[in-house]
C-alpha angles and dihedrals in degrees: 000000000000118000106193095179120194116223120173112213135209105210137035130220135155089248130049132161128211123238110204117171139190092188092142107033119110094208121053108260123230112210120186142192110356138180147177133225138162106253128239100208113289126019088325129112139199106253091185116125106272089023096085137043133168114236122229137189117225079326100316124113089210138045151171114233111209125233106285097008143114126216121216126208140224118277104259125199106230132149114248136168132224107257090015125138114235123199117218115205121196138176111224109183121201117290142142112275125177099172139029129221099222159173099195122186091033100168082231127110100226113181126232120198131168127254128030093302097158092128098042115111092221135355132236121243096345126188123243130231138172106212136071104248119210084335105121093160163000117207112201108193112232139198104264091263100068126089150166152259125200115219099205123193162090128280100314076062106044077051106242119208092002108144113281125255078003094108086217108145119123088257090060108040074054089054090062103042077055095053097042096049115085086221103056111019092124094064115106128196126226110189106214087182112153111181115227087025124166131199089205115031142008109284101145116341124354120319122262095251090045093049095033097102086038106052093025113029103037087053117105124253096000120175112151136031131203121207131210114153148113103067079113100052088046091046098042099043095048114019129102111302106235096239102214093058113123118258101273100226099218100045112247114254122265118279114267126253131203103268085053089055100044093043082063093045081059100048076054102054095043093045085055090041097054083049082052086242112151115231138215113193104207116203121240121268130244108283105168104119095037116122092244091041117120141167088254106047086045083058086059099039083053090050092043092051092046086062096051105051090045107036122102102204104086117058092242161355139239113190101204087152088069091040088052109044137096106244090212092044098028086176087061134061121257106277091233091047099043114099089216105261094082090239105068139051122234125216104288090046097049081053097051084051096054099046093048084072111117100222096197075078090084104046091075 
């Protein structure tokens, strides 16, 4: 099959590598001919000369990724434009896999055709699909100035039920004010979003403790950090038990409290500052409503967020709390900016928390 696989960039840039991994697999993954274009909307891409390059390997157009491993491509010269949408094509032949590495719910329509299609301008009857499939990352190589910021987080971040192909999560709302602002128009953002995302403990994906050195401190040209994480600790840890779940046969851990969760926020912190990476620490959004909210998980969001608008020891804060919540509720979203579950934002309300961003925050 043919994976042709749709990222929107923030900044442009003549050369880019491709990041593929196979860090959860079980079997190693054979990936073949590959290629990258700049996409004209769809599964189509832009066959001009420039517009597209093959992708190779230390030389080789094809390569077998190890368990638990990435594979990183040449550096290929290619035209692409800030803000533009690039579209990855990739060969993948037949072969035993257990399991997929994965970003499922993209927000994102990717494209999937039989055979090996990587130089076709457009496929027939594709399937559609909604993850990036094998794809970590794109690399697009900057002038030294440039640098980067690390939205980290769990699914407000990833940007759940955000329109889809919209590119209308708060990152990157936050990508465009950048780009747009003299001062900082060379900072790029990389959105390091999980949905279902924990601090503490595995809840889908690895935890952020656990991925920190992985998703933050391998990426290129990293100098801030943005963090949005813990709801799902909260929620999960205190919110109502689903009684006809089996017995778990270990018991689970104890909820966590504040001090557990701010005890991880500063292993953060001190993990980014060692790296000499600047942090904003974001407060968590409203929750109240959601199916996994209680009286006693909104006592630790309030203390969390306590922490966070009072400690010293990150370089920031974003109140997107304050940005979120329904003055006359302050517990529940903003009517106008709740997507309708309690928990996530919709579209408006993942705009109005990326332009509440101070960008002078990124001129330090």
């Amino acid at each position: 099959m043919t994976l042709r696989e749709i990222v929107h960039v923030s900044l442009g840039g003549s050369r880019i590598r491709v990041v593929f991994t196979n860090e959860f697999g079980t079997e190693p993954l054979r990936i073949g001919p590959a290629s990258v274009a700049i996409s004209k909307g769809g599964n189509t891409i832009d066959t001009a000369q420039g517009a597209v390059a093959p992708l190779t390997f230390g030389g080789r157009e094809s390569v077998s990724i190890p368990v638990g491993a990435l594979m990183i491509s040449d550096p290929v010269s290619i035209k692409l434009p800030a803000q533009g949408d690039l579209a990855i094509s990739v060969f993948v032949p037949q072969q035993t896999i257990t399991t997929l590495s994965q970003h499922q719910a993209a927000d994102q329509t990717s494209y999937v055709a039989e055979g090996n299609t990587v130089g076709a301008a457009s496929f027939e009857s594709p399937k559609e699909i909604r993850s990036w499939v094998f794809l970590k990352n794109v690399d697009v190589e900057a002038p030294a100035r440039a640098s980067a910021v690390v939205a980290f987080g769990d699914s407000i971040t990833d940007g759940a039920f955000a329109t889809n192909n919209a590119n209308a999560r708060w990152p990157d709302e936050l990508a465009r004010r950048l780009l747009a602002d003299k001062r900082t128009a060379d900072v790029a953002v990389l959105n390091e979003g999980i949905g279902g995302n924990g601090v503490l403990r595995h809840i889908t994906g690895p935890s952020a403790l656990t991925r920190f050195d992985r998703d933050v401190l391998a990426q290129p040209g990293v100098k801030y950090m943005i963090v949005l994480e813990a709801i799902n600790d909260i929620g999960g840890g205190y919110g109502p038990k689903n009684p006809n779940a089996p017995v778990p046969v270990t018991p689970p851990p104890p909820p966590p409290t504040a001090d557990d969760l701010i005890g991880g926020y500063q292993q953060l912190i001190e993990r980014a500052h060692m790296h000499g990476i600047k942090v904003y620490m974001a407060t968590l959004t409203p929750y109240m409503g959601a199916g996994y909210s209680s009286v006693a998980g909104e006592a630790v969001r309030t203390a969390v967020n306590q922490w966070i608008r009072t400690q010293k020891v990150a370089d920031g804060v974003i109140d997107f709390d304050k940005v979120a919540q329904d003055p006359a509720n302050p517990d529940r979203f903003l009517p106008a900016y709740d997507h309708g579950d309690h928990l996530h934002p919709g579209d408006a309300g993942y705009k109005a928390m990326g332009d509440a961003i101070d960008l002078s925050l990124f001129t330090k």
